[in-house]
Phi, psi and omega in degrees: 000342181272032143219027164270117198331187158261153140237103153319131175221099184256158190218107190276166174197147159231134166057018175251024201287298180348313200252312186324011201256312187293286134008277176305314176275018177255353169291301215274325158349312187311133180306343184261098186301308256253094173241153149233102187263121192245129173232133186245090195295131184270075139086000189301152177232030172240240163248057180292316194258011159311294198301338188269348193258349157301326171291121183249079164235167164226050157263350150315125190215093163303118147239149190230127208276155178295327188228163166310104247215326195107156165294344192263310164313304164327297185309293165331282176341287187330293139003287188287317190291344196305152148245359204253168192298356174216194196200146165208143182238145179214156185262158172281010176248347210243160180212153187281154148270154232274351181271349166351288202292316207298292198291329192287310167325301173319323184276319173269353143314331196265343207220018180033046168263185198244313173235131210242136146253136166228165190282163188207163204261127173255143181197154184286156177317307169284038193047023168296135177277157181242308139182177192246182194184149022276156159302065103285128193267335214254147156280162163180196195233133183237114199290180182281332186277356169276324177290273179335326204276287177248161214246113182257004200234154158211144205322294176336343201275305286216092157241170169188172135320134208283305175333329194269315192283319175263017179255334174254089193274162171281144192268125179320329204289314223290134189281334161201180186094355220290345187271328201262354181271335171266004128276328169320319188274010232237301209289314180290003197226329233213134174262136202254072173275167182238137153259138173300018192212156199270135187218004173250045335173144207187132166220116167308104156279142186317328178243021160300155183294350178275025186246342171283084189295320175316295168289001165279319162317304189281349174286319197287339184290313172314308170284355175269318149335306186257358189281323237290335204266340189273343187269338196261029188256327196251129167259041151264336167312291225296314189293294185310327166312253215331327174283299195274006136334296184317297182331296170329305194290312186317327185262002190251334175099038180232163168244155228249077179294326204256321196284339167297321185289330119032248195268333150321339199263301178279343170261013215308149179203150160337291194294328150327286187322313178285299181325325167306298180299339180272342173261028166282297172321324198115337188300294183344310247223005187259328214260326180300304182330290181287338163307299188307345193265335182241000000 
C-alpha cells in the first residue's frame, strides 16, 4: 500500500442514519485499502451521526456543517478537507461495487485521463431495477459538446485527479443538476472518459431532490445561461437541451411552449412543428404524462 495514491472519498449526507451505514461500508469495503472517507453531515438531525461515529475505521474523518448548507456545499467542504491524489464521490443512499476505486484508478491510468465516468445501475428504494445509466455502449473520451448533447455523469460515478475537483468547485447555485453543470465545466479544462462498466447500484429515494421537477427547470435555464453560446451553435445540442427542458415543465404540469419554439427555430422539422403547435394548444404536456405511465 505504500506506493499506492491516496483516494479521497467524499460523501456529503442529511438525514440519512437509516441508509448511511450501507453507503459507507461500501466505501470501506473497496479492494483498493489506501483511502480517507470524508462524510460532511448537512447538519442532521437525526442519528446519522451516532452511527458514522460507531464505526470503528479509522480512515473515516466525520465532519458535521454548523447549519443545513446543501449538498454542493458538503461536497466542496470534502474537497478542501481532501488530502489524497485522486477524488471519488459518493451518495449516502447508493452503494459502490466493491471493485469501483480499484478499476476506475486503473482505467484511468490505462487511458492517460485527469477524469473518469462510469456506469451504474438504478433501482426503486425497494430494489426494483429500473435501468441503467448513462446509455453508452463503449470506454471512449467524451468532449464538452458531448457533454452538452447528453447529460452523462451523476456525481456517485465520478473519480478523478484531486486538482481537477479544486480548480472546479461544485457550484453552490445550482438547485439541481449539479453533476452534470460540475462536469460539463470539468469537460472545458480536464480530459473526460467514460467507462464502460457498471461499478455503481443507485436507488431514487421518495425524498430526493430529483422528485422536484420545478427545480430541474431552474437549473437547466442556469446551464443554458452558462452554456448558451455553445448549445444555439449545434441544432442537434439545441433539440436535445430543449427536450429535455421540456420534459421537466411537462412534469412541474405546464406545457413547454417556449422551449419547442426553441428547438422549431434552430432544428426545424415536420415532427418539431406539430409538437410546437400542440403545446401552443395546450396539449403537449396530457401527451408527454401519458406516454411516462407505458
Amino acid at each position: 500500500m505504500q506506493n499506492e495514491p491516496l483516494v479521497s472519498v467524499i460523501i456529503p449526507t442529511y438525514n440519512r442514519g437509516r441508509l448511511i451505514l450501507d453507503s459507507v461500508t461500501s466505501v470501506l469495503n473497496q479492494t483498493y485499502k489506501n483511502i480517507e472517507l470524508i462524510v460532511v453531515d448537512d447538519c442532521s438531525t437525526d442519528n446519522t451521526e451516532e452511527i458514522l461515529k460507531s464505526i470503528n475505521d479509522s480512515r473515516i474523518k466525520y465532519v458535521k456543517l454548523e447549519k443545513n448548507s446543501g449538498a454542493c456545499i458538503a461536497r466542496n467542504k470534502g474537497i478542501e478537507l481532501s488530502t489524497g491524489e485522486f477524488i471519488a464521490f459518493n451518495d449516502s443512499d447508493d452503494l459502490w461495487i466493491t471493485t469501483k476505486l480499484e478499476k476506475q484508478l486503473c482505467f484511468l491510468k490505462n487511458y492517460n485521463a485527469d477524469i473518469v465516468i462510469c456506469k451504474m445501475e438504478c433501482r426503486t428504494p425497494e430494489n426494483k431495477f429500473i435501468h441503467n445509466f448513462p446509455n453508452i455502449d463503449q470506454n471512449k473520451q467524451i468532449s464538452y459538446e458531448e457533454i452538452l448533447k447528453y447529460n452523462c455523469a451523476s456525481t456517485q460515478t465520478i473519480f478523478g485527479k484531486s486538482e481537477c475537483f479544486r480548480n472546479v468547485m461544485f457550484d453552490t447555485r445550482m438547485p439541481r443538476l449539479q453533476d452534470w453543470d460540475e462536469v460539463l465545466r470539468l469537460s472545458q479544462k480536464y480530459r473526460i472518459f467514460y467507462q464502460n462498466e457498471i461499478l455503481v447500484n443507485t436507488f431514487f429515494q421518495k425524498e430526493s431532490i430529483s422528485t422536484h421537477p420545478e427545480k430541474a427547470v431552474l437549473a437547466m435555464q442556469k446551464i443554458f445561461e452558462k452554456h448558451k453560446d455553445a448549445i444555439l451553435s449545434d441544432p442537434a445540442i439545441v433539440e436535445s437541451f430543449f427536450k429535455k427542458k421540456a420534459s421537466f415543465v411537462c412534469k412541474t404540469g405546464k406545457n413547454p411552449k417556449e422551449e419547442m419554439k426553441m428547438i422549431l427555430k434552430y432544428n426545424p422539422s415536420a415532427g418539431t412543428f406539430i409538437k410546437s403547435f400542440l403545446s401552443a394548444l395546450g396539449l403537449y404536456k396530457y401527451i408527454f404524462n401519458l406516454k411516462q405511465k407505458f
